[in-house]
N, C-alpha and C positions, 0 to 999 in steps of 0.2 A: 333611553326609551326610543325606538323607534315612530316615527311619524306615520300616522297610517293614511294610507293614499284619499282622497276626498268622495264622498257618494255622491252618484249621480243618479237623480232621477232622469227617467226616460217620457219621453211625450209617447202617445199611447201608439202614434202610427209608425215611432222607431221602431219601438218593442215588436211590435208584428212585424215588418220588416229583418229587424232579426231573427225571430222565429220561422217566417215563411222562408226566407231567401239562404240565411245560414246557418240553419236549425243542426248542422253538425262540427259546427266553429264554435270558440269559445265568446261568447259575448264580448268579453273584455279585450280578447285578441282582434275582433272586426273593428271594435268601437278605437281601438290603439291606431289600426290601421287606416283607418276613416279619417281622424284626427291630423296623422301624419300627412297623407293626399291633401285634404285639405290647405294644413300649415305651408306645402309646399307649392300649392296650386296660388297661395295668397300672397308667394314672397315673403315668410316669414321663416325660410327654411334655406340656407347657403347647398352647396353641391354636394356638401359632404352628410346634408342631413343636419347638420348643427344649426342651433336657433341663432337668426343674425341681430347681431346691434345697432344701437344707430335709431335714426328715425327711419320709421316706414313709411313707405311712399303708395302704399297699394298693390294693385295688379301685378303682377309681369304682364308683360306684352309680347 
């Protein structure tokens, strides 16, 4: 049996965000890509995109 991926609710001022700003993307592809920026903006994210081990230290700098 396949696992199926987990629902997310949206807080209401995403959701319009999504609609206003990329009302011709696929929600799931923005919200993918949002996710990634983020993970890699926080140091949770090596050069190649893979998720790193270890302890986290926070920020890059």
């Amino acid at each position: 049996m396949t696992k199926l991926p987990p629902r997310v609710t949206l807080h209401e001022s995403t959701a319009e965000i999504l609609r206003r700003c990329y009302r011709y993307e696929s929600p799931a592809d923005v919200l993918a890509r949002a996710l990634r920026l983020l993970a890699n903006a926080d140091g949770h994210l090596d050069p190649a995109g893979r998720i790193t081990t270890g302890p986290h230290t926070g920020r890059r700098t």
